[in-house]
KEMARGU-695213 format. One record per residue: x, y, z of N, C-alpha, C in turn; residue number from 1; residue in one letter. Coordinates in Angstrom, 1 decimal. Example, Ala and Ser with C-alpha at 12.3 -4.5 7.8 and 13.67 -1.06 7.14 Angstrom:
2
rec n.xx:13.2; n.yy:-5.7; n.zz:7.8; ca.xx:12.3; ca.yy:-4.5; ca.zz:7.8; c.xx:13.2; c.yy:-3.3; c.zz:7.8; nr:1; rest:a
rec n.xx:12.8; n.yy:-2.2; n.zz:7.1; ca.xx:13.7; ca.yy:-1.1; ca.zz:7.1; c.xx:12.9; c.yy:0.0; c.zz:7.9; nr:2; rest:s
end
This chain:
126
rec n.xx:116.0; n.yy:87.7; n.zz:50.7; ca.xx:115.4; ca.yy:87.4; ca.zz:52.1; c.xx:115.0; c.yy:85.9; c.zz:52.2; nr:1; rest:x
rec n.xx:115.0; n.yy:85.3; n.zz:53.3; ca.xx:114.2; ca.yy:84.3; ca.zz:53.7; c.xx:113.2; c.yy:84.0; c.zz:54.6; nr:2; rest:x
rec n.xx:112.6; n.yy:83.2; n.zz:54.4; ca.xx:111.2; ca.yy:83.2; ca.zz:54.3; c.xx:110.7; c.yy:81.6; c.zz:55.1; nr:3; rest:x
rec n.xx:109.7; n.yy:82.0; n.zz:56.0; ca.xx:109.0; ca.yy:80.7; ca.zz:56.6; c.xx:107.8; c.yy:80.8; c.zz:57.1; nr:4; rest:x
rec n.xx:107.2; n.yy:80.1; n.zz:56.5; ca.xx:105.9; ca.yy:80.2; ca.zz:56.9; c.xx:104.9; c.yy:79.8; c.zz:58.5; nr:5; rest:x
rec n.xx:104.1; n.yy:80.0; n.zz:58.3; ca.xx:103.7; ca.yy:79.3; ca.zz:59.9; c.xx:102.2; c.yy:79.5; c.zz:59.8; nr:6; rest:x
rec n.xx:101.4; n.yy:78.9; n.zz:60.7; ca.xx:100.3; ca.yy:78.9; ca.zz:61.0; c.xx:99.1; c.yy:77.7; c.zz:60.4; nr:7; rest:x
rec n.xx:99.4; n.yy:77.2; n.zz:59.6; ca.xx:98.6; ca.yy:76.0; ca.zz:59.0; c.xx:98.1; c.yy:75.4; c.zz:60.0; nr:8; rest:x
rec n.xx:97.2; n.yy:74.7; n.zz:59.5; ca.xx:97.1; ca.yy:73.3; ca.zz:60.1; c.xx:95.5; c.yy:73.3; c.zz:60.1; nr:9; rest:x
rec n.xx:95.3; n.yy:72.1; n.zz:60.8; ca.xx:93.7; ca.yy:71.4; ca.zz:60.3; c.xx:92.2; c.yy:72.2; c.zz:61.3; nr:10; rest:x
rec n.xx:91.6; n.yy:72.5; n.zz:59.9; ca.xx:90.6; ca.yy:73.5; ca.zz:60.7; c.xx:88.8; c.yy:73.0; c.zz:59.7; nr:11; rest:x
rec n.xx:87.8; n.yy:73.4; n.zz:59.6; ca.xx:86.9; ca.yy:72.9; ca.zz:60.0; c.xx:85.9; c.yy:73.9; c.zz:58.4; nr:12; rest:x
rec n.xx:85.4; n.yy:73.5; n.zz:57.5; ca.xx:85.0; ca.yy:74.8; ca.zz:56.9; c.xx:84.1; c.yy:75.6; c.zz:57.7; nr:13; rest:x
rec n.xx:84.5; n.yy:77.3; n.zz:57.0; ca.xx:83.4; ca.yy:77.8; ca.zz:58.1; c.xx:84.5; c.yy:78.8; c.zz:58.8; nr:14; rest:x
rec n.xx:85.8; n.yy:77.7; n.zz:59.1; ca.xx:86.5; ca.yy:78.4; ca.zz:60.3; c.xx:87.7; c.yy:79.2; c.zz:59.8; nr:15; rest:x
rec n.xx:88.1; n.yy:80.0; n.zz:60.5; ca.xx:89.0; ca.yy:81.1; ca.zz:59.9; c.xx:90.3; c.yy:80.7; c.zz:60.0; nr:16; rest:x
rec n.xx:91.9; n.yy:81.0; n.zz:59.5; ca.xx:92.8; ca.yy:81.0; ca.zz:60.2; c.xx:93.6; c.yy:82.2; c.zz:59.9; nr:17; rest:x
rec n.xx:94.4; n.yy:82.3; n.zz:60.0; ca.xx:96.4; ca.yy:83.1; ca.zz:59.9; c.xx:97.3; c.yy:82.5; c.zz:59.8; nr:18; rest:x
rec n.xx:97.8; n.yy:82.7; n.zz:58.6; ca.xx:99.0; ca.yy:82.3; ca.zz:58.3; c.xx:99.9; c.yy:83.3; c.zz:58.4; nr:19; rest:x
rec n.xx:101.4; n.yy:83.3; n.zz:58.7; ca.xx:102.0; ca.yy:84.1; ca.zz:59.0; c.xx:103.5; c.yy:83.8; c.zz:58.2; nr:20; rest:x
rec n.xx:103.9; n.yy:85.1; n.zz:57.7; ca.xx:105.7; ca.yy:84.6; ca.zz:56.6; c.xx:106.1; c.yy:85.3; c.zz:57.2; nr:21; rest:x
rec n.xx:107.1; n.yy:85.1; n.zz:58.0; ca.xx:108.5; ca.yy:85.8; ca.zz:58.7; c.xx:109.6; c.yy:85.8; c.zz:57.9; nr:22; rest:x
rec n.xx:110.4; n.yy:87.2; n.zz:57.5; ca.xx:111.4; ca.yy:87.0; ca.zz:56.7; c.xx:112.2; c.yy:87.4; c.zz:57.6; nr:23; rest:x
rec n.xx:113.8; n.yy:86.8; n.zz:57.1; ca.xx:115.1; ca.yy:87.6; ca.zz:57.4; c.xx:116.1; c.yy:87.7; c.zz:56.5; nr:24; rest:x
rec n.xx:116.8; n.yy:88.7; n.zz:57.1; ca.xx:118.0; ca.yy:88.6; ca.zz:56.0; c.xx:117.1; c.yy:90.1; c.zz:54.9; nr:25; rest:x
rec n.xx:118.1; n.yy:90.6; n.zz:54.5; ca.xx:117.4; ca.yy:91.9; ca.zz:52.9; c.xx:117.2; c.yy:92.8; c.zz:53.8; nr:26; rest:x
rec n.xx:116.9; n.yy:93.6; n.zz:53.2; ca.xx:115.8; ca.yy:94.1; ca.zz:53.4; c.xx:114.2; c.yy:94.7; c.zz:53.2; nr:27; rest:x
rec n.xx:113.9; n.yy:93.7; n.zz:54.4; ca.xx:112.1; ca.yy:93.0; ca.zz:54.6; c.xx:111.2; c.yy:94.3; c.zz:53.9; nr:28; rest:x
rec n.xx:111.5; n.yy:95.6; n.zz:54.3; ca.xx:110.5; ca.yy:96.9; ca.zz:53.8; c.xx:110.5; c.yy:96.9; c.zz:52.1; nr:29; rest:x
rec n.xx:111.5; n.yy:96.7; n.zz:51.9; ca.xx:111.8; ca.yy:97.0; ca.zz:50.2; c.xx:111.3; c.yy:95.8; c.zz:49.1; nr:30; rest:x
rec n.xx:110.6; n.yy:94.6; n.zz:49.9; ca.xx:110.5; ca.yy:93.6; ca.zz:49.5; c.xx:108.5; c.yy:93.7; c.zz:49.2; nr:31; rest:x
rec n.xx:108.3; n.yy:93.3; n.zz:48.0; ca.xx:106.8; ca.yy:93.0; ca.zz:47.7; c.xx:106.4; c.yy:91.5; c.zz:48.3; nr:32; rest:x
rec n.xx:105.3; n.yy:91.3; n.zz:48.9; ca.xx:105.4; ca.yy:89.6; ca.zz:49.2; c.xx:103.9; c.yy:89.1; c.zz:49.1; nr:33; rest:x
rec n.xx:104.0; n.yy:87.7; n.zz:48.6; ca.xx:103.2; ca.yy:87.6; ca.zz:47.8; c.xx:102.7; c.yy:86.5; c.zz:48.3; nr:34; rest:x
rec n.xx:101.4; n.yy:85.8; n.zz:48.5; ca.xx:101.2; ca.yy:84.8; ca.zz:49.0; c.xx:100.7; c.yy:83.5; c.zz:47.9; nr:35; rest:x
rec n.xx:100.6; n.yy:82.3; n.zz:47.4; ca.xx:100.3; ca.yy:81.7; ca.zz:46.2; c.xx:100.0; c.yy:79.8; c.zz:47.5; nr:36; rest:x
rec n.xx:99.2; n.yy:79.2; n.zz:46.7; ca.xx:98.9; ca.yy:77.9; ca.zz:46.9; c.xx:98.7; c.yy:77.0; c.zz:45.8; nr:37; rest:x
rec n.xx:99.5; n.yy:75.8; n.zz:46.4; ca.xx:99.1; ca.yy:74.6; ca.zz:45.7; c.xx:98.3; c.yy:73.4; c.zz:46.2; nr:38; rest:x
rec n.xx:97.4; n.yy:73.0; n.zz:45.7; ca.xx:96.5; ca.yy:71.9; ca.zz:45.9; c.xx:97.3; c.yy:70.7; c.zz:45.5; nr:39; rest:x
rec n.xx:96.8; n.yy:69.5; n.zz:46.1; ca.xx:97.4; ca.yy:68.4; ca.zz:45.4; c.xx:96.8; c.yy:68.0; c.zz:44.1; nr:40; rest:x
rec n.xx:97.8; n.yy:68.0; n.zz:43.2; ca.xx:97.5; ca.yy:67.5; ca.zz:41.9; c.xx:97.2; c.yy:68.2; c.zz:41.2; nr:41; rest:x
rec n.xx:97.3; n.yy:70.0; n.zz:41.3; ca.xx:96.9; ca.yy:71.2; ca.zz:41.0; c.xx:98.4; c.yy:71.5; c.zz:40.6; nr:42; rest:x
rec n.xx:98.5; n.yy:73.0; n.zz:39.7; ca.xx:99.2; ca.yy:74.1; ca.zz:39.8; c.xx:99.5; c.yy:74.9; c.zz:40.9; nr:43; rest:x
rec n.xx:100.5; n.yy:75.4; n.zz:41.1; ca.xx:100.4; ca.yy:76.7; ca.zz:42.1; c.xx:99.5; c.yy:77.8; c.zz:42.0; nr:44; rest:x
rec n.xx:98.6; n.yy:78.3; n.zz:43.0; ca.xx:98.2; ca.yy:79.4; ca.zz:41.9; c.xx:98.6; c.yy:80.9; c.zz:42.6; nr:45; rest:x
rec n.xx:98.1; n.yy:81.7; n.zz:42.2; ca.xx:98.2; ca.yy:83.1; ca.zz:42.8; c.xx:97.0; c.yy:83.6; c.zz:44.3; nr:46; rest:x
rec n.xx:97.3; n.yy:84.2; n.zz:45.0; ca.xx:96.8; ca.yy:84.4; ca.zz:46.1; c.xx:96.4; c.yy:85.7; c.zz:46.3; nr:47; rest:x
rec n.xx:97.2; n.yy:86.0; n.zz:46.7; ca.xx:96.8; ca.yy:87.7; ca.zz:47.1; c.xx:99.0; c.yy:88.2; c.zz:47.3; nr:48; rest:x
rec n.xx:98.5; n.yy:89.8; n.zz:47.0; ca.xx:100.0; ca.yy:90.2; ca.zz:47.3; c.xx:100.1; c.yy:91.5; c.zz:48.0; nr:49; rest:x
rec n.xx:101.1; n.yy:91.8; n.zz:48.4; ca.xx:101.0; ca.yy:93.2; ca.zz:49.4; c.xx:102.2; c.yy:93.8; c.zz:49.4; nr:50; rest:x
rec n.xx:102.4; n.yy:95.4; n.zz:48.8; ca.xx:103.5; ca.yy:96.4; ca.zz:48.3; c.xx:104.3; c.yy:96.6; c.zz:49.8; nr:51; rest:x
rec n.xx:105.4; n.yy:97.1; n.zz:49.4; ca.xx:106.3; ca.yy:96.8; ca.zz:50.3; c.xx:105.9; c.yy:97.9; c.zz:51.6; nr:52; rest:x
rec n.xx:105.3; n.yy:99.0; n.zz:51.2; ca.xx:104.6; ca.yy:100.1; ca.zz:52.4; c.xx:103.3; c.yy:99.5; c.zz:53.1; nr:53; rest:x
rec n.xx:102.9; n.yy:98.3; n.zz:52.4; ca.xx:101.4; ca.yy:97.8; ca.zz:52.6; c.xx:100.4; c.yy:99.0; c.zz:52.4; nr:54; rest:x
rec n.xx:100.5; n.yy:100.2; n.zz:51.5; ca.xx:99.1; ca.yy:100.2; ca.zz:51.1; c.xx:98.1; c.yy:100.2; c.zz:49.9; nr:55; rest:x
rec n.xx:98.8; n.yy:99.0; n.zz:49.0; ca.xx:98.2; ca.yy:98.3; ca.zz:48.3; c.xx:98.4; c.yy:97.1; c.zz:48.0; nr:56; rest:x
rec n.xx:97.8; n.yy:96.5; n.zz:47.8; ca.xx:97.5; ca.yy:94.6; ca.zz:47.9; c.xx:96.5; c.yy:94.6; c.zz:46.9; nr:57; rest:x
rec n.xx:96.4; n.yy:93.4; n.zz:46.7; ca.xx:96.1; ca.yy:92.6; ca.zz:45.1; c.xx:95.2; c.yy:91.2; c.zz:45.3; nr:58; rest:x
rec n.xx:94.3; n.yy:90.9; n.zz:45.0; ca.xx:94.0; ca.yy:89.4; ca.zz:45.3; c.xx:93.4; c.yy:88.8; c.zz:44.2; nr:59; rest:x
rec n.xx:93.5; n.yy:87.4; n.zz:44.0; ca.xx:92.9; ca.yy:86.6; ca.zz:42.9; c.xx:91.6; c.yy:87.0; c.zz:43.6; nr:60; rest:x
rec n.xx:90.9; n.yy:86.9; n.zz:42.1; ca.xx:89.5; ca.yy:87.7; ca.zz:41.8; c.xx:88.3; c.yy:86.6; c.zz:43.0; nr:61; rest:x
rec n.xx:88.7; n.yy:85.1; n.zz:42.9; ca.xx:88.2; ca.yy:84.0; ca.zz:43.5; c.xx:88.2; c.yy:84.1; c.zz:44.6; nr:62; rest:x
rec n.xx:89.1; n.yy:84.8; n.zz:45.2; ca.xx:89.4; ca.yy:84.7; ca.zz:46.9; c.xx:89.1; c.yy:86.3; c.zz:47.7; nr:63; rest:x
rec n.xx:88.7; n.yy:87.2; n.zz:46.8; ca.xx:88.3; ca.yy:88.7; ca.zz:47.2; c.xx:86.9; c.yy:88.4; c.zz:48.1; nr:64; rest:x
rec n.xx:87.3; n.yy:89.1; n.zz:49.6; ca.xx:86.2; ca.yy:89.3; ca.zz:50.5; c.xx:86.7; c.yy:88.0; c.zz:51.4; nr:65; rest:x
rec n.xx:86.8; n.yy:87.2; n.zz:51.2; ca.xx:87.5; ca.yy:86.3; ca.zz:52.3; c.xx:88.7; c.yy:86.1; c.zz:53.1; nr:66; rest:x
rec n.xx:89.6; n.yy:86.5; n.zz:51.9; ca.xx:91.2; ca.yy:86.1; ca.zz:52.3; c.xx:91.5; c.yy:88.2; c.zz:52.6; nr:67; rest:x
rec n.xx:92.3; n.yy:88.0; n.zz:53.6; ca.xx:92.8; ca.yy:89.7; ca.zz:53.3; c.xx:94.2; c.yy:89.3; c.zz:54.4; nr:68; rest:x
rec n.xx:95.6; n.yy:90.6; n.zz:52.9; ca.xx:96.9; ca.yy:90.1; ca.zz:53.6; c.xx:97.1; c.yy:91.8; c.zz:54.2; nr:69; rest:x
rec n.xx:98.2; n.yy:91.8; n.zz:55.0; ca.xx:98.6; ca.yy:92.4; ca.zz:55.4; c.xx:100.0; c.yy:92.2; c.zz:55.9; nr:70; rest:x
rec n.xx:100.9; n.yy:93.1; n.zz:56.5; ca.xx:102.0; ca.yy:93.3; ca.zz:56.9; c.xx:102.8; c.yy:94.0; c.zz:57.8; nr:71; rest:x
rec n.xx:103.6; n.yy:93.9; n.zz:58.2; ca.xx:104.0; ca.yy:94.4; ca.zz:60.1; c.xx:105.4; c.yy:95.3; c.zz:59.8; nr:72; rest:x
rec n.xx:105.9; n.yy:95.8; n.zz:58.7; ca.xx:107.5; ca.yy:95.7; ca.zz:58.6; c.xx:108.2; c.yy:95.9; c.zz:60.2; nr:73; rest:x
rec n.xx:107.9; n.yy:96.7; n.zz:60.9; ca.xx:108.4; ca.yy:96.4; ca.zz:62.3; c.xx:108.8; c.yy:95.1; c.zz:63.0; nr:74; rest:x
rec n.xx:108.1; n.yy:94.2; n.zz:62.7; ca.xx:108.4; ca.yy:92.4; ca.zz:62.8; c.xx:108.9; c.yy:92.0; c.zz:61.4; nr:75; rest:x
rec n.xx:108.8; n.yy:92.5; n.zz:60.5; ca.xx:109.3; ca.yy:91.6; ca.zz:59.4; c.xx:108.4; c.yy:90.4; c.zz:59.0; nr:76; rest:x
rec n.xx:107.4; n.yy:90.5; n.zz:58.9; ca.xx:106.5; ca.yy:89.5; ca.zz:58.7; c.xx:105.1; c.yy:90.3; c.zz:58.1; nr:77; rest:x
rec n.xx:104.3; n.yy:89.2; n.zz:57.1; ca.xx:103.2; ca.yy:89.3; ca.zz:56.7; c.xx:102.1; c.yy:88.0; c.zz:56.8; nr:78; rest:x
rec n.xx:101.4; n.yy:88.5; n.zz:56.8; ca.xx:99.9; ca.yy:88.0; ca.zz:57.5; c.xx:99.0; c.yy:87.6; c.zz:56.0; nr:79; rest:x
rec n.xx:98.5; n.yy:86.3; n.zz:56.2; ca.xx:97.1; ca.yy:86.2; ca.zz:55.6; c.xx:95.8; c.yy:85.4; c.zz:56.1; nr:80; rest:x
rec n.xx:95.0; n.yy:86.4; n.zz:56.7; ca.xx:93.7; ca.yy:86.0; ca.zz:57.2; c.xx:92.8; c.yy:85.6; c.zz:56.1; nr:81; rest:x
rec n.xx:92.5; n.yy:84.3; n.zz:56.5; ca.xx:91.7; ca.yy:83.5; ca.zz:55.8; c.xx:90.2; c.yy:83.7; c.zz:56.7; nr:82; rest:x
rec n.xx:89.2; n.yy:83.9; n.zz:56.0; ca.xx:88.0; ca.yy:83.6; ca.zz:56.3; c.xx:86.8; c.yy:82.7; c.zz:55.8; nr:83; rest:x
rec n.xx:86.1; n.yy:82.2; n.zz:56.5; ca.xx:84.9; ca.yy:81.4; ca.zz:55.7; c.xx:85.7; c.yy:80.3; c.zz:54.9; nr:84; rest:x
rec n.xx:86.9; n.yy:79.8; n.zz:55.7; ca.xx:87.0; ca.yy:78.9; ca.zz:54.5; c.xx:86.3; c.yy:77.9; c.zz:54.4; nr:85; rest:x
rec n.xx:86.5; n.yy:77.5; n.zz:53.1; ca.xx:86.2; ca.yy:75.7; ca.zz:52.0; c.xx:87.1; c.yy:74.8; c.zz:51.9; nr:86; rest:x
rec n.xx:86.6; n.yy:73.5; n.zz:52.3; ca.xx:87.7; ca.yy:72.0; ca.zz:51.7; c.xx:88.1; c.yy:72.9; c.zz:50.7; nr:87; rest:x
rec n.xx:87.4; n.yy:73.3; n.zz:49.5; ca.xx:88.6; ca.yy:73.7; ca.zz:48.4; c.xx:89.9; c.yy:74.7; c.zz:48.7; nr:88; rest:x
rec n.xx:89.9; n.yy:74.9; n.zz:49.6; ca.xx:90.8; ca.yy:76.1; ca.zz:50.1; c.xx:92.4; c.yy:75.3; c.zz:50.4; nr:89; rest:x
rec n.xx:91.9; n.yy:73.8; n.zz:50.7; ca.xx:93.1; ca.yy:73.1; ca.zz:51.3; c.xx:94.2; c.yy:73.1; c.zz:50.0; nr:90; rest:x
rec n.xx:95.4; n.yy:73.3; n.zz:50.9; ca.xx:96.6; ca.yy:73.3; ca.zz:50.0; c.xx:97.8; c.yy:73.6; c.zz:50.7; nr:91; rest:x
rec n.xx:99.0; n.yy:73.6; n.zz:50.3; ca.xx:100.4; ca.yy:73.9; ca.zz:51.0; c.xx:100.2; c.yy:75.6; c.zz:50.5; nr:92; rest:x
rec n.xx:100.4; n.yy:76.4; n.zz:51.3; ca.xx:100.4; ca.yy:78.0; ca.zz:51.3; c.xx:102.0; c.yy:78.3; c.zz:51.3; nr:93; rest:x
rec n.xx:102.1; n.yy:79.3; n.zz:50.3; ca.xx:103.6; ca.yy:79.2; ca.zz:50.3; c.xx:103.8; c.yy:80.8; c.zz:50.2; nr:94; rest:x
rec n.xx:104.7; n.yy:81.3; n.zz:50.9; ca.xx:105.0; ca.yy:82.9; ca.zz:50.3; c.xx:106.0; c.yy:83.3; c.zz:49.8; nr:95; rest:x
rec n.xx:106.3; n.yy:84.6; n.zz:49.0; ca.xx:107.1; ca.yy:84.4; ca.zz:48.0; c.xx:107.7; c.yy:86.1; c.zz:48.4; nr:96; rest:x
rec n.xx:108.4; n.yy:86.7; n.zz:48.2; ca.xx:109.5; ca.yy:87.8; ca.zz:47.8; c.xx:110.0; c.yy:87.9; c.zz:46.5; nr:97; rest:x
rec n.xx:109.7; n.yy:89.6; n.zz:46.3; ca.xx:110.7; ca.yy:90.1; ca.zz:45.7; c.xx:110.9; c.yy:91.7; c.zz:45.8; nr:98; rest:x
rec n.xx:112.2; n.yy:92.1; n.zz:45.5; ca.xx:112.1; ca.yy:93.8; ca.zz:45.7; c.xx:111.8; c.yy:94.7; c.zz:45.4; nr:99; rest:x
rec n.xx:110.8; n.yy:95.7; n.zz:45.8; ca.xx:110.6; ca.yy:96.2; ca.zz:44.2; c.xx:110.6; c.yy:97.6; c.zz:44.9; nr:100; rest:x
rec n.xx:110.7; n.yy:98.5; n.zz:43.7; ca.xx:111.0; ca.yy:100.1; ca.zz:43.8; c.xx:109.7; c.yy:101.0; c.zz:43.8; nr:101; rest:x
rec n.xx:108.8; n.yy:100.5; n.zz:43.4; ca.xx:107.5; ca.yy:100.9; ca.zz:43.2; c.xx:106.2; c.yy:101.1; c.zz:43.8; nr:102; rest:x
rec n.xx:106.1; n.yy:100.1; n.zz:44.9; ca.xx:105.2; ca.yy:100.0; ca.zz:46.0; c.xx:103.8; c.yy:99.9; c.zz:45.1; nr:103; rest:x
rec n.xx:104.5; n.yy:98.7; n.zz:44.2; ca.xx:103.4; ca.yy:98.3; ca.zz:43.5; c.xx:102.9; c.yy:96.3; c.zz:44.4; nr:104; rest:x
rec n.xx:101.5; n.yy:96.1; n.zz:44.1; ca.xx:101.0; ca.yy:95.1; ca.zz:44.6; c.xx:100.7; c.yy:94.4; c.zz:43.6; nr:105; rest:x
rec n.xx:101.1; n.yy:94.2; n.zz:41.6; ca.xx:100.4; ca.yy:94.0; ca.zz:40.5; c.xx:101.4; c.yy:92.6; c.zz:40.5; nr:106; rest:x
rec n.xx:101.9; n.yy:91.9; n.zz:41.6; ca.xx:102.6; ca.yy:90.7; ca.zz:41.0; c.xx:101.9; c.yy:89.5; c.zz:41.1; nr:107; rest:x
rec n.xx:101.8; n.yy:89.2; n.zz:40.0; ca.xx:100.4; ca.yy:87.6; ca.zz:40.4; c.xx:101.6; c.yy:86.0; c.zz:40.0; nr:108; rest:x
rec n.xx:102.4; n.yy:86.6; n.zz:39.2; ca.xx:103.0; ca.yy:85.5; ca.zz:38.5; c.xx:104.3; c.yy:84.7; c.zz:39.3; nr:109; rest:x
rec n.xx:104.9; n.yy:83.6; n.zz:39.1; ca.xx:105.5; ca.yy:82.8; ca.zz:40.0; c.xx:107.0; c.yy:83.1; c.zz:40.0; nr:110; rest:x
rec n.xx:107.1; n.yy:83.7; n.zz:38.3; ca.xx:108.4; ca.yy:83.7; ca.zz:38.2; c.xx:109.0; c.yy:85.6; c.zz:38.6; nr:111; rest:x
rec n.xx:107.8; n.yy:86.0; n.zz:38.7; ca.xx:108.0; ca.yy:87.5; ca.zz:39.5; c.xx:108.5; c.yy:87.5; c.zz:40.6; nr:112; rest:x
rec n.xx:108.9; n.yy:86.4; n.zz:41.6; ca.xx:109.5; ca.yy:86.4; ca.zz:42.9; c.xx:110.8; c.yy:85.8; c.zz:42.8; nr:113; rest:x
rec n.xx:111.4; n.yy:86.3; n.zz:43.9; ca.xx:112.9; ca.yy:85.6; ca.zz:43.8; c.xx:113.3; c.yy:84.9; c.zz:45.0; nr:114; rest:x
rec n.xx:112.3; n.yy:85.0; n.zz:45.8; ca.xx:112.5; ca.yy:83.7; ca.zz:47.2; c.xx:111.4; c.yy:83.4; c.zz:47.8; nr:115; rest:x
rec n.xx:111.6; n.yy:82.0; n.zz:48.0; ca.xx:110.6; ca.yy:81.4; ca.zz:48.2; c.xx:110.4; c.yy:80.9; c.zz:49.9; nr:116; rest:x
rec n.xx:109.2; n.yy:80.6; n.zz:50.5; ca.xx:109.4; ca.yy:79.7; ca.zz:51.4; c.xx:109.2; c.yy:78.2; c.zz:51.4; nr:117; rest:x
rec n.xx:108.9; n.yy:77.7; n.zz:52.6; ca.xx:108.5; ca.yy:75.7; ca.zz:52.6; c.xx:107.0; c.yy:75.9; c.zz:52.3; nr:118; rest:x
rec n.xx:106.4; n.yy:76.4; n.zz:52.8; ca.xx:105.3; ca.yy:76.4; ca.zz:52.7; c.xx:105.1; c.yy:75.2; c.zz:54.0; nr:119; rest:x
rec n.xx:103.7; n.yy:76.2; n.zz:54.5; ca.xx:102.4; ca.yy:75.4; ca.zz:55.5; c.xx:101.3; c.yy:75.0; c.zz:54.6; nr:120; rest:x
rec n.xx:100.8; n.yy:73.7; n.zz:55.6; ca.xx:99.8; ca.yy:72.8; ca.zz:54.5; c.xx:98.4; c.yy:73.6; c.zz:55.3; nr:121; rest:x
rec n.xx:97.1; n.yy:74.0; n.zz:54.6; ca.xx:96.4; ca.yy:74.3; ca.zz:55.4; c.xx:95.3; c.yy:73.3; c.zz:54.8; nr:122; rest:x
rec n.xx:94.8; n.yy:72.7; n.zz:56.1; ca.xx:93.5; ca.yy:71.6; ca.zz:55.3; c.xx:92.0; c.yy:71.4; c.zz:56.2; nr:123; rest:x
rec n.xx:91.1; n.yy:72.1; n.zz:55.2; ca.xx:89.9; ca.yy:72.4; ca.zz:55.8; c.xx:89.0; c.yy:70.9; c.zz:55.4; nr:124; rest:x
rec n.xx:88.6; n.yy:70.7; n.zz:56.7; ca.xx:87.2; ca.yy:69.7; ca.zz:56.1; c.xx:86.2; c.yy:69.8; c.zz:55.9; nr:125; rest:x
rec n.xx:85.3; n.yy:69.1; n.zz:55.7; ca.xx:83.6; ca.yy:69.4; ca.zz:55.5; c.xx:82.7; c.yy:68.8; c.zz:56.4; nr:126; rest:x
end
């Protein structure tokens, strides 16, 4: 599948947003997708992830209670609502695919996906 992100852009800490990964191409239901960021000067890290039926999702332990993903298969797209964010939150948001048989949400790792997008920069100030 392919994958593009949307919804970035410059917001205020405190203030909320949505990011949004539109896929095409595969097929979008049979696909786990996963959301991961990079800070500048950082690693990628793990985000949160959501089973291809959406009803189970996963999130880095750090980001639980603020960040919550979800997904539309009817649009072919997944969602991650950001809340309360922090300057530290700023980073390129990138989403990731892969297919899986299990409608499992346990994928944290980078090399667990097989397509990627550009990624949106999201950058909070103080």
């Amino acid at each position: 599948v392919q994958l593009v992100e949307s919804g970035g852009g410059l917001v205020q800490a405190g203030d909320s947003l949505r990011l949004s990964c539109a896929a095409s191409g595969g097929t979008f239901s049979w696909h786990v997708i996963g959301w991961f960021r990079q800070a500048a000067g950082k690693e990628r890290e793990f985000v949160a992830a959501i089973s291809w039926s959406g009803e189970s999702s996963h999130y880095a332990d750090s980001l639980k209670g603020r960040f919550t993903i979800s997904r539309d298969n009817a649009k072919n797209t997944v969602y991650l609502q950001m809340n309360s964010l922090k300057p530290e939150d700023t980073a390129v948001y990138y989403c990731a695919a892969r297919s899986d048989r299990y409608d499992s949400s346990w994928y944290s790792a980078e090399y667990q996906y097989d397509s990627w997008g550009q990624g949106t920069q999201v950058t909070v100030s103080s």
